[in-house]
C-alpha positions as CSV (number, residue, x, y, z in Angstrom):
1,X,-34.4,5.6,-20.4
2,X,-35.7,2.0,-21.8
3,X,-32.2,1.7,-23.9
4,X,-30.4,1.6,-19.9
5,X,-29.7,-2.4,-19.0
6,X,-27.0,-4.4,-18.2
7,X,-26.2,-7.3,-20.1
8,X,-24.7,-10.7,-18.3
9,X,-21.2,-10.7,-19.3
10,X,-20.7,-6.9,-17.8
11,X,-23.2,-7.4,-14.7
12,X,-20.3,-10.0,-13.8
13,X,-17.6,-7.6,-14.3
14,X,-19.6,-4.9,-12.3
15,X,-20.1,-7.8,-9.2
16,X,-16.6,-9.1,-9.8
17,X,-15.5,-4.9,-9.4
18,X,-17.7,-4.6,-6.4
19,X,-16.3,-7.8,-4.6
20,X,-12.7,-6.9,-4.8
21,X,-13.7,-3.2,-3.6
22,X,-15.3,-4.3,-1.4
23,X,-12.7,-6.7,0.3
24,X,-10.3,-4.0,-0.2
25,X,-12.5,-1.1,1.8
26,X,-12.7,-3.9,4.5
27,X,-9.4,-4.8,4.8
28,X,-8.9,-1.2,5.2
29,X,-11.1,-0.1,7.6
30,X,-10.0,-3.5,9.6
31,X,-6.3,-2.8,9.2
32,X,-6.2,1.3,9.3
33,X,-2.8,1.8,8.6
34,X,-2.2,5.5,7.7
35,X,-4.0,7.0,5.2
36,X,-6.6,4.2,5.4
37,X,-10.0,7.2,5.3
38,X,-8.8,8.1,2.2
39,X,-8.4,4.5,0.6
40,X,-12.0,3.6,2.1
41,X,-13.1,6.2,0.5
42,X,-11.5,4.6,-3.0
43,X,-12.9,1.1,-3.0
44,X,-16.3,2.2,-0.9
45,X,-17.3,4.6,-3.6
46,X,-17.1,2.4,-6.5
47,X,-18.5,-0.9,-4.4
48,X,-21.6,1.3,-3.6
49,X,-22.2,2.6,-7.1
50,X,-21.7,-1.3,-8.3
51,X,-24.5,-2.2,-6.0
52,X,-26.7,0.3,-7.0
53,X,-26.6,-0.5,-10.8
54,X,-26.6,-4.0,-10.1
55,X,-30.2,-3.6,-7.9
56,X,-31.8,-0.7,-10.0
57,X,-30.7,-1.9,-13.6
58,X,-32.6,-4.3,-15.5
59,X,-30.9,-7.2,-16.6
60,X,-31.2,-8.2,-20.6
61,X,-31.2,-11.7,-21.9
């Protein structure tokens, strides 16, 4: 479990990921055109996961 850490170049990709699904579960949950549950569910998912590794992952210099 020691050889599980994010380096700096992806822990930017990871936020970068979590920032645009994040805008996009707002925008849909603001908007809710039809079909919007099921897109929330798309960008919520992975923004939460991003979040998680980003606070429970060490990150390696």
């Amino acid at each position: 479990m020691s050889e599980l850490y994010l380096t700096p170049p992806i822990a930017v990709l990871i936020f970068f990921a979590v920032v645009v699904c994040g805008h996009n579960f707002r925008m849909a949950w603001k908007q809710q055109p039809p079909g919007w549950q099921k897109r929330a569910w798309l960008f919520g998912v992975p923004a939460g996961v991003g979040l998680l590794m980003l606070g429970f992952l060490p990150l390696k210099m």
